[in-house]
C-alpha positions in Angstrom: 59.5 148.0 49.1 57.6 145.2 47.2 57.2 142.1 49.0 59.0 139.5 46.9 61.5 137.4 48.4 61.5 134.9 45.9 62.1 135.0 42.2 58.0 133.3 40.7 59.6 132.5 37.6 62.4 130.6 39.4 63.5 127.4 36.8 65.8 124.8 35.9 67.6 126.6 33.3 68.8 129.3 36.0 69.9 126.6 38.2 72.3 125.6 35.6 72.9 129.2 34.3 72.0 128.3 31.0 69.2 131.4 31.3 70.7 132.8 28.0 71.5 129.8 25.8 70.2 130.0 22.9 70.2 126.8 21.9 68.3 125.3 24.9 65.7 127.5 23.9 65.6 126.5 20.5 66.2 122.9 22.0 62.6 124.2 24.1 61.0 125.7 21.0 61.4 122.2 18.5 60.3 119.8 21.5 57.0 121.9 22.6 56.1 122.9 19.4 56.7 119.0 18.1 54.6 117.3 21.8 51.3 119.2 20.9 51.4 119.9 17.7 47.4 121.1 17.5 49.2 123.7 19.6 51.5 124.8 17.5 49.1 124.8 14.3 47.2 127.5 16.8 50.5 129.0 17.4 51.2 129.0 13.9 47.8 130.9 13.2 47.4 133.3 15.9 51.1 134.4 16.5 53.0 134.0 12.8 49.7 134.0 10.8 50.1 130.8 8.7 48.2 127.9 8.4 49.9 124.8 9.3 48.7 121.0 9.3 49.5 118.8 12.2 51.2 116.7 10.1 54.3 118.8 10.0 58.1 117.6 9.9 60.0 119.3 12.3 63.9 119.5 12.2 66.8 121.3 14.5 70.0 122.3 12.7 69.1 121.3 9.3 71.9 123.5 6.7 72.6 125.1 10.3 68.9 126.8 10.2 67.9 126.5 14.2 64.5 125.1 13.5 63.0 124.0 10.0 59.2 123.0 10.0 57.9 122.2 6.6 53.9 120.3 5.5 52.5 119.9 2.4 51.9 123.7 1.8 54.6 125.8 3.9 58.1 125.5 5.0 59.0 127.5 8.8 62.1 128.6 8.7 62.9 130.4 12.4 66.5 131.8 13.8 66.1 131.7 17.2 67.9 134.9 18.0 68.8 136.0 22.1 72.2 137.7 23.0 73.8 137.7 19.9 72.7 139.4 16.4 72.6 138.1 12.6 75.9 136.2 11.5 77.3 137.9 8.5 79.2 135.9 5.9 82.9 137.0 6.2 81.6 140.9 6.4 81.1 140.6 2.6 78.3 142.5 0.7 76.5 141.8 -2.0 77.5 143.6 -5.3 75.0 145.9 -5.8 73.7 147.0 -2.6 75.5 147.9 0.8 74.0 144.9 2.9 75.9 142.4 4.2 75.4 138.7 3.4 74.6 136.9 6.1 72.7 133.7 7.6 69.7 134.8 6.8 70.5 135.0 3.4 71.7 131.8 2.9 68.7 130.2 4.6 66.7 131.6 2.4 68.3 130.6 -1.0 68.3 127.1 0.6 64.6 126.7 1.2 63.8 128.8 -1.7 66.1 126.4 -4.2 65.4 123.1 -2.4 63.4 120.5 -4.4 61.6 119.5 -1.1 61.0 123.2 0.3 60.9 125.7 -3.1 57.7 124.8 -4.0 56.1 125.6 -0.7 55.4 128.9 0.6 58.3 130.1 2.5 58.0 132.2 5.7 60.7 133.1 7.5 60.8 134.3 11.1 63.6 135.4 14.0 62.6 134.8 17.6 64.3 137.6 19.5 64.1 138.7 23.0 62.3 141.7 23.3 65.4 144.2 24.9 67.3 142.4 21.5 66.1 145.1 18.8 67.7 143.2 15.4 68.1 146.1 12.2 67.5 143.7 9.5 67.7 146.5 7.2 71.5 145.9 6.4 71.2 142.1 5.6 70.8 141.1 2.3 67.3 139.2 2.6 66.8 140.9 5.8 63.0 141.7 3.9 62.3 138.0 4.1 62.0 137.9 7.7 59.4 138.7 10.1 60.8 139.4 13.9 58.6 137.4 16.8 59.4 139.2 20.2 59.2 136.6 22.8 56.6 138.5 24.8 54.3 137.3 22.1 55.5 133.8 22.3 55.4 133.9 26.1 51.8 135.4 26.2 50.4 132.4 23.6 51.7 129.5 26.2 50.8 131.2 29.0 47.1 131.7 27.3 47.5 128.3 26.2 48.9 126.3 28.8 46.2 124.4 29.4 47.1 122.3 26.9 50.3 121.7 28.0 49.1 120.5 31.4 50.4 117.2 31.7 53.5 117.8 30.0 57.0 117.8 32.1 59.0 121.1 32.7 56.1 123.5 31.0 56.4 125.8 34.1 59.8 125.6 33.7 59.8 126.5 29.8 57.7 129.3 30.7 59.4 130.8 33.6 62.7 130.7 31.4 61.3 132.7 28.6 60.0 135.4 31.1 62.8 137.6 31.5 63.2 137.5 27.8 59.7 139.3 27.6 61.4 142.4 29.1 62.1 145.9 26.8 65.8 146.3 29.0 67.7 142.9 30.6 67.4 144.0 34.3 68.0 140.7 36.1 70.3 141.4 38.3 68.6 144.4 39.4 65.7 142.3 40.2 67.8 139.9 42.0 69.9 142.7 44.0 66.3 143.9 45.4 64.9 140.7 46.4 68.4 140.1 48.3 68.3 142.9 49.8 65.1 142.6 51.1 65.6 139.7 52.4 68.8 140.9 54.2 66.2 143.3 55.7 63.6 141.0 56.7 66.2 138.9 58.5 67.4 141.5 60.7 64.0 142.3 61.7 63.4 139.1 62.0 66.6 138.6 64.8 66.3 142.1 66.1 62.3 141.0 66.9 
């Protein structure tokens, strides 16, 4: 057996059992991308391939889209996506297709048809864990958006996180995303191993 009696990506967020919350990663997402935001415009380049100014307006729940980021040239639009899959509208579809409406649709009418977005490039993106496979085939405007796994997310902070040195709960953030980097949810397998290891050790360790 692997020696590991302790979970290394141990954080806050399982403390408070919050691991899958969607919103406090969204919550994560807006506050590190806003705290060093020559960061994000790398993050912006090397993981969703846009250009982005450090001058950027960043918003949470704006027309109920998770997190809006708009400069001069482009408007962000990302649906931070974990347990759960795309909202549809009611179950209705539109009239001359079989895809349902759904959130993603109406996020993209409103930043496309917005005086302060529509005349901005529009990219449009769904953080999802990587065991979360999302069909966006069968969403109207499903075509508009690009899926980010977060193993590519993770993998730019960690490669990055130098320059998030100084900044509170980083580890934490980190850590948290980790076992959203996995192809299957296996936690709890994870966590049955290292207890039962350490069941082990601590017999040997009274029988000794």
């Amino acid at each position: 057996l692997p020696e590991i009696r302790v979970d290394p990506y141990f954080n806050f967020l399982k403390i408070i059992r919050q691991e899958d919350n969607e919103l406090a990663f969204s919550n994560m997402f807006a506050y590190f991308f806003d705290i060093n935001r020559d960061a994000f415009s790398r993050f912006a380049h090397e993981v969703l391939s846009i250009d982005i100014r450090t001058d950027f307006i960043i918003e949470r729940e704006k027309k109920n889209i998770d997190i809006l980021i708009s400069d001069k040239s482009n408007t962000i639009v990302i649906e931070n996506k974990i347990k759960s899959s795309i909202n549809g509208i009611n179950e209705r579809h539109d009239i001359y297709s079989n895809q349902v409406q759904s959130q993603l649709k109406k996020y993209y009418q409103f930043v496309t048809t917005d005086a302060e977005y529509c005349k901005k490039t529009v990219n449009c993106f769904i953080f999802s864990p990587n065991y979360n496979r999302i069909d966006l085939s069968k969403f109207s405007c499903g075509e508009k958006y690009t899926v980010v796994y977060y193993r590519e997310i993770y993998n730019f902070f960690v490669e990055n996180r130098n320059m998030f040195a100084e900044v509170p709960y980083f580890e934490d953030f980190i850590n948290a995303m980790y076992k959203h980097t996995k192809d299957y949810d296996n936690e709890l397998e994870e966590e049955m191993q290292r207890r039962f290891q350490n069941t082990i050790l601590k017999q040997k360790s009274i029988k000794g």
